[in-house]
KOLGU-4560 file (N, C-alpha, C; in nm, 3 decimals, padded with zeros to 5 digits):
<recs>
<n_xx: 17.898 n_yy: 02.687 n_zz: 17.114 ca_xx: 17.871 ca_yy: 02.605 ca_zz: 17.231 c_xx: 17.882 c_yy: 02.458 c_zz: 17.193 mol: A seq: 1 type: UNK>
<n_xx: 17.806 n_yy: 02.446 n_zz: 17.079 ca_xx: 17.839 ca_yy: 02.289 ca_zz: 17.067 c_xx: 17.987 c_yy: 02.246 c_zz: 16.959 mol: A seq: 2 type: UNK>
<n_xx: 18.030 n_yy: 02.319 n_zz: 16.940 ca_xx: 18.176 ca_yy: 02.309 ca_zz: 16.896 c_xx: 18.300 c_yy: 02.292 c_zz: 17.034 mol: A seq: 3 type: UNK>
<n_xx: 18.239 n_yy: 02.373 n_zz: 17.129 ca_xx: 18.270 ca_yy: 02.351 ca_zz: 17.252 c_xx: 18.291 c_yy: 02.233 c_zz: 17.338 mol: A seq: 4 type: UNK>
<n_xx: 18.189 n_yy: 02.202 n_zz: 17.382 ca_xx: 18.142 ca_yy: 02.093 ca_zz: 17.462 c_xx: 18.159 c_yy: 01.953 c_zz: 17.298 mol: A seq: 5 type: UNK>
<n_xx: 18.148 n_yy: 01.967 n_zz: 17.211 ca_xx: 18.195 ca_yy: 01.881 ca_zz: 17.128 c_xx: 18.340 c_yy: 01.819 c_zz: 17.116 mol: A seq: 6 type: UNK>
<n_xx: 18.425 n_yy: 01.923 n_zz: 17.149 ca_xx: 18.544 ca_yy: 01.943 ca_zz: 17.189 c_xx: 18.584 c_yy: 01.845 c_zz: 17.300 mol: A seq: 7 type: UNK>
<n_xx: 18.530 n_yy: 01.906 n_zz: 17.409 ca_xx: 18.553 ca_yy: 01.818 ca_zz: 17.521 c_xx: 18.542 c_yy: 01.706 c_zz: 17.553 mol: A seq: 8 type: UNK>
<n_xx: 18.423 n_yy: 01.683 n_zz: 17.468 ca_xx: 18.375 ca_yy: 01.539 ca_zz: 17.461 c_xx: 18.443 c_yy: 01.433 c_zz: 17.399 mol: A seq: 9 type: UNK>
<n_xx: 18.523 n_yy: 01.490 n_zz: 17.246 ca_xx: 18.632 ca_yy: 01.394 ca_zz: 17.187 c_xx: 18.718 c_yy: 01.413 c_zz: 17.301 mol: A seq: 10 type: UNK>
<n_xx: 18.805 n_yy: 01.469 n_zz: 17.356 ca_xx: 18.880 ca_yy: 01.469 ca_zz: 17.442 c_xx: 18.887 c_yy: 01.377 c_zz: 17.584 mol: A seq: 11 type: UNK>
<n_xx: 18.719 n_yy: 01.374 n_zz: 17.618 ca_xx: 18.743 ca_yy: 01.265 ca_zz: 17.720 c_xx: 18.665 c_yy: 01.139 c_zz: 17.640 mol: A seq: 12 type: UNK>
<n_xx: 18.719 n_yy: 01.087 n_zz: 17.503 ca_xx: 18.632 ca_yy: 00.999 ca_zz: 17.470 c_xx: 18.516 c_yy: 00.961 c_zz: 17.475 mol: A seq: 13 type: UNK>
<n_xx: 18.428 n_yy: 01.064 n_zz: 17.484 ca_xx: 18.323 ca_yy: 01.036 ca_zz: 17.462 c_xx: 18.212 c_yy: 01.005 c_zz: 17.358 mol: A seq: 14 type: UNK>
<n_xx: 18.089 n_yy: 00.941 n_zz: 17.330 ca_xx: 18.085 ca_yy: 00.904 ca_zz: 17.185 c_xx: 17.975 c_yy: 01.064 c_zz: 17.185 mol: A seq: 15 type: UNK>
<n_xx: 17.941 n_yy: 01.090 n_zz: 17.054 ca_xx: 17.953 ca_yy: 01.220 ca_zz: 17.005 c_xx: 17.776 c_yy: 01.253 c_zz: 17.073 mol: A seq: 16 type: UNK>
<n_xx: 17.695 n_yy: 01.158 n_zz: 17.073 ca_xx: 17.545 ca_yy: 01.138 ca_zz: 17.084 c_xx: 17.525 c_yy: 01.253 c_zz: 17.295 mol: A seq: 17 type: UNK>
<n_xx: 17.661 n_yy: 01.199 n_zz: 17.361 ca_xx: 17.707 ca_yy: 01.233 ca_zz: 17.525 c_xx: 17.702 c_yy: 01.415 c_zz: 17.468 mol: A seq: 18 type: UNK>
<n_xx: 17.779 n_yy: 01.403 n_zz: 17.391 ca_xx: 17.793 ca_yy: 01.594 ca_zz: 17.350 c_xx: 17.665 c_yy: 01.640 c_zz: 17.305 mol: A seq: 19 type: UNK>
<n_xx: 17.590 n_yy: 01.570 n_zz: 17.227 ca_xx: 17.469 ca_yy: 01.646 ca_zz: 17.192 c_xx: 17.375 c_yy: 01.635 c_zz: 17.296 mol: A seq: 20 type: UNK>
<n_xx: 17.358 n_yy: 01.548 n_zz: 17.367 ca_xx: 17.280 ca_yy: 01.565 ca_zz: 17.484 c_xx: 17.337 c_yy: 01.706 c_zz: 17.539 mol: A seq: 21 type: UNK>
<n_xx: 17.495 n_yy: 01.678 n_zz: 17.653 ca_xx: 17.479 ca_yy: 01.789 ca_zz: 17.705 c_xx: 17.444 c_yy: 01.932 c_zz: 17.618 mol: A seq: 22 type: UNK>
<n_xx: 17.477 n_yy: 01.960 n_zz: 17.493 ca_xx: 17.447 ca_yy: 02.081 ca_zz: 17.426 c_xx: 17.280 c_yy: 02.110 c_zz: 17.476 mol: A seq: 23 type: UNK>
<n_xx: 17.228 n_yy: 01.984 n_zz: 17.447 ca_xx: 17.101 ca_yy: 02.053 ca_zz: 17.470 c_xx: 17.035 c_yy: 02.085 c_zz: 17.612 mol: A seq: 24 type: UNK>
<n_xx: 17.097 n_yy: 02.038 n_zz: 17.687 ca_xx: 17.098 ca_yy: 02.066 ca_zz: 17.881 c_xx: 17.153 c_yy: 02.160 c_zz: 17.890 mol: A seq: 25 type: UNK>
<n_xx: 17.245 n_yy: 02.219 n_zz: 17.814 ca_xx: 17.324 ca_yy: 02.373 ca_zz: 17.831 c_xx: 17.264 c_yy: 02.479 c_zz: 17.787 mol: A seq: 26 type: UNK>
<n_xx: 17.213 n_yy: 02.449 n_zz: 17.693 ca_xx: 17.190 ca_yy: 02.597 ca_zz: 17.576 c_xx: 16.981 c_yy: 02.605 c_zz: 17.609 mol: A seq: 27 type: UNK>
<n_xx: 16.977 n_yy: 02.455 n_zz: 17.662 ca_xx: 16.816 ca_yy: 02.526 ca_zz: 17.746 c_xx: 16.779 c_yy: 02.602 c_zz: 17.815 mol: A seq: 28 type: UNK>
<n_xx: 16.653 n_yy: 02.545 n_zz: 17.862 ca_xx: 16.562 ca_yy: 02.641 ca_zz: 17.940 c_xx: 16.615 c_yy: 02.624 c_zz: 18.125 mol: A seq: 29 type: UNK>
<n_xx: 16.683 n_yy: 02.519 n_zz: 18.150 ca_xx: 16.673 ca_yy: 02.469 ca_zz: 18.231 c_xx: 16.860 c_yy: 02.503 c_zz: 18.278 mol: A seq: 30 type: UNK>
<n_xx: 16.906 n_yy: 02.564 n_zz: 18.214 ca_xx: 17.064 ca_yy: 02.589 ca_zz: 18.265 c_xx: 17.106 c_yy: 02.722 c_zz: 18.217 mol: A seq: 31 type: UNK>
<n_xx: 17.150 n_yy: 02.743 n_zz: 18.113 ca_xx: 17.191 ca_yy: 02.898 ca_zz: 18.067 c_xx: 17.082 c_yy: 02.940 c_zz: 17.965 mol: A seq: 32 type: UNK>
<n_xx: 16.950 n_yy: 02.926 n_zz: 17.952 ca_xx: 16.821 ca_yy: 02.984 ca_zz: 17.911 c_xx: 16.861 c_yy: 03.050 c_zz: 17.753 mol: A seq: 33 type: UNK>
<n_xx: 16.954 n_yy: 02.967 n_zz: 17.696 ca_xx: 17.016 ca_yy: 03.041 ca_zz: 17.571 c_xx: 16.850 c_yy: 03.019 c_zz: 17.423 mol: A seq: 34 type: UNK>
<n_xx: 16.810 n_yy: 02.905 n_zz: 17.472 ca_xx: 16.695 ca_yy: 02.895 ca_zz: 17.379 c_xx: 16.563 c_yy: 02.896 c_zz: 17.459 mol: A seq: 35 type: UNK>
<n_xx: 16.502 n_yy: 03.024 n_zz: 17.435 ca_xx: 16.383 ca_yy: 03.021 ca_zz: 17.526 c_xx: 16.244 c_yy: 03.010 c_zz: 17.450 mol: A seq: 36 type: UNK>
<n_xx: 16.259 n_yy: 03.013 n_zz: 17.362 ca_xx: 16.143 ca_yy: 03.049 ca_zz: 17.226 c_xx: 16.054 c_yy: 02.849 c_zz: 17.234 mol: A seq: 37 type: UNK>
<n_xx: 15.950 n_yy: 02.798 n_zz: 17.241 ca_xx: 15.920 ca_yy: 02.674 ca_zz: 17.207 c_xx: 15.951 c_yy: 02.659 c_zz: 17.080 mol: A seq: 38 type: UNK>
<n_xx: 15.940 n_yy: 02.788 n_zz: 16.978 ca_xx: 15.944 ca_yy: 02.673 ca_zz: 16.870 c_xx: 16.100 c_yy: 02.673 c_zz: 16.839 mol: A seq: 39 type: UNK>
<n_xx: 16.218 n_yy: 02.726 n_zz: 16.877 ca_xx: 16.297 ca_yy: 02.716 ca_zz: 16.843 c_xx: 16.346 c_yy: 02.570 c_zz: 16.908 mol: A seq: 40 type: UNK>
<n_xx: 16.303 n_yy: 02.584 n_zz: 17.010 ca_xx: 16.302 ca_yy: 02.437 ca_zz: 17.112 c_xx: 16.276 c_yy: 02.350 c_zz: 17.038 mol: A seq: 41 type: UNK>
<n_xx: 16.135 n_yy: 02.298 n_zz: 16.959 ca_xx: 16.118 ca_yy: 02.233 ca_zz: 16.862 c_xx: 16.156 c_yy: 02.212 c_zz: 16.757 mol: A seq: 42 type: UNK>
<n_xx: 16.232 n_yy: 02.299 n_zz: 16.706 ca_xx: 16.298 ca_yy: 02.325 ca_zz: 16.577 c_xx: 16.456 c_yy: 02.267 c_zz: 16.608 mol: A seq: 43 type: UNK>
<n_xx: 16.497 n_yy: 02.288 n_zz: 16.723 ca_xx: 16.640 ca_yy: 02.216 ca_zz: 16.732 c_xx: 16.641 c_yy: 02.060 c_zz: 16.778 mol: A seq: 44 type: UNK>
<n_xx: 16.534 n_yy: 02.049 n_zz: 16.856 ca_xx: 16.505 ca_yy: 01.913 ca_zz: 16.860 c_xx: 16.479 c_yy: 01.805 c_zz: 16.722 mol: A seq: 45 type: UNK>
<n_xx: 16.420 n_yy: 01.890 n_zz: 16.672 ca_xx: 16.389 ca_yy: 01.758 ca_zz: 16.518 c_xx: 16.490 c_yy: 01.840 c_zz: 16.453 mol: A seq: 46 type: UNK>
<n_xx: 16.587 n_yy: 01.892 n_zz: 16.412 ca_xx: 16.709 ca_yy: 01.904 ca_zz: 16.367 c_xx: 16.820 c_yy: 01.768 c_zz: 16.457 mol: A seq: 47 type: UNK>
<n_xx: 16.790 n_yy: 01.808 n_zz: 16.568 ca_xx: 16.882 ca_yy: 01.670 ca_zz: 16.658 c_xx: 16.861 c_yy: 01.536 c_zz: 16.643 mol: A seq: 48 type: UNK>
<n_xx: 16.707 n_yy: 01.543 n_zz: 16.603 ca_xx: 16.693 ca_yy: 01.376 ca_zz: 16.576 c_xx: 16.715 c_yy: 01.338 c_zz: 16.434 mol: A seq: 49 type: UNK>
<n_xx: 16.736 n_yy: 01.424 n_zz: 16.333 ca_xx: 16.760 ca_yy: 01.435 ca_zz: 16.224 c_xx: 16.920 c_yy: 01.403 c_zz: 16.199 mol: A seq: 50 type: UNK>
<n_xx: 16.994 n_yy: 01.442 n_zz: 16.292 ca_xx: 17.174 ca_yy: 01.460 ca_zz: 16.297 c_xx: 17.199 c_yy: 01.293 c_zz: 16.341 mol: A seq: 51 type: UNK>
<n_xx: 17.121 n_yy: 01.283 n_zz: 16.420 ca_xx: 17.076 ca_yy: 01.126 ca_zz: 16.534 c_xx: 17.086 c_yy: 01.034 c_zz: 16.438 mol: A seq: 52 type: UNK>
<n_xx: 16.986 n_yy: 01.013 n_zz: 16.355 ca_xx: 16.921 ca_yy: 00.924 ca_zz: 16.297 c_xx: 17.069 c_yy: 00.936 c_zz: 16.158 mol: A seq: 53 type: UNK>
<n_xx: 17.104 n_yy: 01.043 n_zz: 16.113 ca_xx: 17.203 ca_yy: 01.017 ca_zz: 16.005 c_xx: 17.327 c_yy: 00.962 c_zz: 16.061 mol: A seq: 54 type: UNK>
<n_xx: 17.381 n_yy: 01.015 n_zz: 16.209 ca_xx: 17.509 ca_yy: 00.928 ca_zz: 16.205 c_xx: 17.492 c_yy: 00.789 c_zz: 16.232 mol: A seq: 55 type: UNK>
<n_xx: 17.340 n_yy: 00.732 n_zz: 16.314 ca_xx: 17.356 ca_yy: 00.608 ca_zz: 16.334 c_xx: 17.340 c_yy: 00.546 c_zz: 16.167 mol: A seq: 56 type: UNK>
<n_xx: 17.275 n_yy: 00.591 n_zz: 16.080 ca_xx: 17.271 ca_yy: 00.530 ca_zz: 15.932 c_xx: 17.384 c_yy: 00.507 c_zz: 15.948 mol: A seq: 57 type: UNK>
<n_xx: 17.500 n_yy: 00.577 n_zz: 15.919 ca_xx: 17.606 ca_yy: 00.637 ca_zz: 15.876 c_xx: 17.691 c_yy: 00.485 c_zz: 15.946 mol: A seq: 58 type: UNK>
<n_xx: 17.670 n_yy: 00.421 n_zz: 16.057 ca_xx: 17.745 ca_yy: 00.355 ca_zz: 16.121 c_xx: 17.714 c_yy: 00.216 c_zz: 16.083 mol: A seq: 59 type: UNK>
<n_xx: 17.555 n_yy: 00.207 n_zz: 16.012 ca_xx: 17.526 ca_yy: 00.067 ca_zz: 16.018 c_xx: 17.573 c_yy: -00.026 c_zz: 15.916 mol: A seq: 60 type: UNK>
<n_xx: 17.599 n_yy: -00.126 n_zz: 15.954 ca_xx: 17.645 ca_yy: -00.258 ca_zz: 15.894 c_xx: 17.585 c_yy: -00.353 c_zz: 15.833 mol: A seq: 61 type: UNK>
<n_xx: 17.561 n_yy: -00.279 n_zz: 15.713 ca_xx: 17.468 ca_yy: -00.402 ca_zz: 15.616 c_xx: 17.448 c_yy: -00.489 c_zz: 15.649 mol: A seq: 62 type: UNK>
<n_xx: 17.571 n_yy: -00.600 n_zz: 15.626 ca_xx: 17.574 ca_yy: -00.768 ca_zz: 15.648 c_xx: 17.494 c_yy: -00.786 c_zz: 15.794 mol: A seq: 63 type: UNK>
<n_xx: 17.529 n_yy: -00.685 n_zz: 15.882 ca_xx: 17.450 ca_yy: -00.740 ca_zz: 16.035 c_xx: 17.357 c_yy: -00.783 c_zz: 16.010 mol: A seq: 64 type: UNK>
<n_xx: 17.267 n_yy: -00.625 n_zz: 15.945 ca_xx: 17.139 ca_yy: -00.586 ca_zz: 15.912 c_xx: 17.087 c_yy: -00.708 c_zz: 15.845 mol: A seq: 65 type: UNK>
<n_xx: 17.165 n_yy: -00.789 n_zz: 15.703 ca_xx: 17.102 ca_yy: -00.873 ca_zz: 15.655 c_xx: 17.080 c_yy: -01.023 c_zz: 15.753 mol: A seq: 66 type: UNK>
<n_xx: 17.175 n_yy: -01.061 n_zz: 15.851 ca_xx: 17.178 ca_yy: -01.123 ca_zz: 15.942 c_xx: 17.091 c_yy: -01.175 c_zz: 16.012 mol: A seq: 67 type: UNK>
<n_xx: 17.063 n_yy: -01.057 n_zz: 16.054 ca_xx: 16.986 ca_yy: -01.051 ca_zz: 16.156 c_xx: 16.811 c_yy: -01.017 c_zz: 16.178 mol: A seq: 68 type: UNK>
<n_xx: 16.807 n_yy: -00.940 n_zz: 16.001 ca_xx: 16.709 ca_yy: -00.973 ca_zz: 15.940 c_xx: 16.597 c_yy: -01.053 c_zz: 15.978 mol: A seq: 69 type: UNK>
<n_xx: 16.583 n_yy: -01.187 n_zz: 15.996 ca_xx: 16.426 ca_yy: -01.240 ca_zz: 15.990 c_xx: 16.467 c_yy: -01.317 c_zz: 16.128 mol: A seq: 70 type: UNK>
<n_xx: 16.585 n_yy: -01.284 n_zz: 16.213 ca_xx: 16.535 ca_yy: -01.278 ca_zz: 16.381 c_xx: 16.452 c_yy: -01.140 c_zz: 16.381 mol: A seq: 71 type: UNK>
<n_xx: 16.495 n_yy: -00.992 n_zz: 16.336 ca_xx: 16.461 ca_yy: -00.904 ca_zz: 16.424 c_xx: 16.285 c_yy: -00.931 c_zz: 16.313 mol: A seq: 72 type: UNK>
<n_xx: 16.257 n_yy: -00.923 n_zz: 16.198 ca_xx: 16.087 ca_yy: -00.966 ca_zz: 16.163 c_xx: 16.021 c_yy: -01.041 c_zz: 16.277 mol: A seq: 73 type: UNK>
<n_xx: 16.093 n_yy: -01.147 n_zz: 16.292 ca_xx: 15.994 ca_yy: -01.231 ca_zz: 16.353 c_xx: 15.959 c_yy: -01.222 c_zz: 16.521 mol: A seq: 74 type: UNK>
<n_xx: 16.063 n_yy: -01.121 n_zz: 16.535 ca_xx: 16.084 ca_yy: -01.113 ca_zz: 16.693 c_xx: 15.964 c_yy: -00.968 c_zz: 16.699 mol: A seq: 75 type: UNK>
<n_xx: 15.989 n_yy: -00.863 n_zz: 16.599 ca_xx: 15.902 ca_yy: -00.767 ca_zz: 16.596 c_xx: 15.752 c_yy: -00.800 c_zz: 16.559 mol: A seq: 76 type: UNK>
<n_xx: 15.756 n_yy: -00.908 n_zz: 16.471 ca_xx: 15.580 ca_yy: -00.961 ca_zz: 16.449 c_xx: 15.493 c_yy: -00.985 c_zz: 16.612 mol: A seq: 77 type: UNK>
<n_xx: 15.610 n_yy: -01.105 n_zz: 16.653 ca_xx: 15.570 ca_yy: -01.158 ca_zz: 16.803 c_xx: 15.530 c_yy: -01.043 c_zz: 16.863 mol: A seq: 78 type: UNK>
<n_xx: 15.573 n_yy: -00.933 n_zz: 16.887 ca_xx: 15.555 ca_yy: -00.835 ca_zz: 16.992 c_xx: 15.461 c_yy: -00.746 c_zz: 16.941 mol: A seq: 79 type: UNK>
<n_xx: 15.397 n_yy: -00.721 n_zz: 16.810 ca_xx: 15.280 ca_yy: -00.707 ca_zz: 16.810 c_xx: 15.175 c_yy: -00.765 c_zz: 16.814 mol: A seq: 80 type: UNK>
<n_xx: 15.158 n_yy: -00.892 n_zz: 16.785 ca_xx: 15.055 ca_yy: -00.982 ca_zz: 16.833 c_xx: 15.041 c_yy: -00.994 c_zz: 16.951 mol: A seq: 81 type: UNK>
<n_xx: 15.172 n_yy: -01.049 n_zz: 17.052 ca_xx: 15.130 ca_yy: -01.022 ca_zz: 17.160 c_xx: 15.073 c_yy: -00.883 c_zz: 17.227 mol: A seq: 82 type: UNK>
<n_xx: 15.137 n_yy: -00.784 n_zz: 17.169 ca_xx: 15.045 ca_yy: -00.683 ca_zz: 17.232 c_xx: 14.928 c_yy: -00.632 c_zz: 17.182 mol: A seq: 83 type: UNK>
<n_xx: 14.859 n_yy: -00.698 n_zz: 17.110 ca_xx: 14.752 ca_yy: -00.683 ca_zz: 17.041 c_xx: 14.650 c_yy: -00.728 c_zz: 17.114 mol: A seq: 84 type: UNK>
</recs>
C-alpha cells in the first residue's frame, strides 16, 4: 500500500511526507480498517515520526543551521520568557 500510493505520489510530484500522510488515512481505522489494533496504531505512528524526523535530518543544511543559529536562540529564549 505504501509502495503504492508512494508511487503515485512521485508521479504527481508530490513531496514524499503527502504519501505518508495519505498511507496513514488509507490503511486506518477511518477508511479501509487495515490497522485496527491501538497498539499497532501506535507502533506505526512513532515508526512514522521516526521516518519524519530522518528524512528531514537527511535534508538539512548545515551552513543555514549555523546561520541562523543565534536568530533562532534568541527568538526561542524570547518565547519562553514571554510565555512564562
Amino acid at each position: 500500500m505504501a509502495a503504492g500510493i508512494g508511487l503515485v505520489g512521485a508521479l504527481t510530484r508530490q513531496p514524499l511526507i503527502v504519501s505518508f500522510i495519505a498511507v496513514g488515512l488509507v490503511a486506518g481505522p477511518s477508511a479501509l480498517d487495515v490497522v485496527r489494533s491501538d497498539a499497532q496504531i501506535d507502533l506505526l505512528s512513532e515508526l512514522g515520526i521516526a521516518v519524519l524526523l530522518f528524512l528531514v535530518g537527511i535534508k538539512l543544511d548545515v551552513k543555514l543551521i549555523r546561520s541562523l543559529g543565534v536568530v533562532s536562540v534568541t527568538t526561542g529564549l524570547g518565547q519562553v520568557i514571554f510565555t512564562a
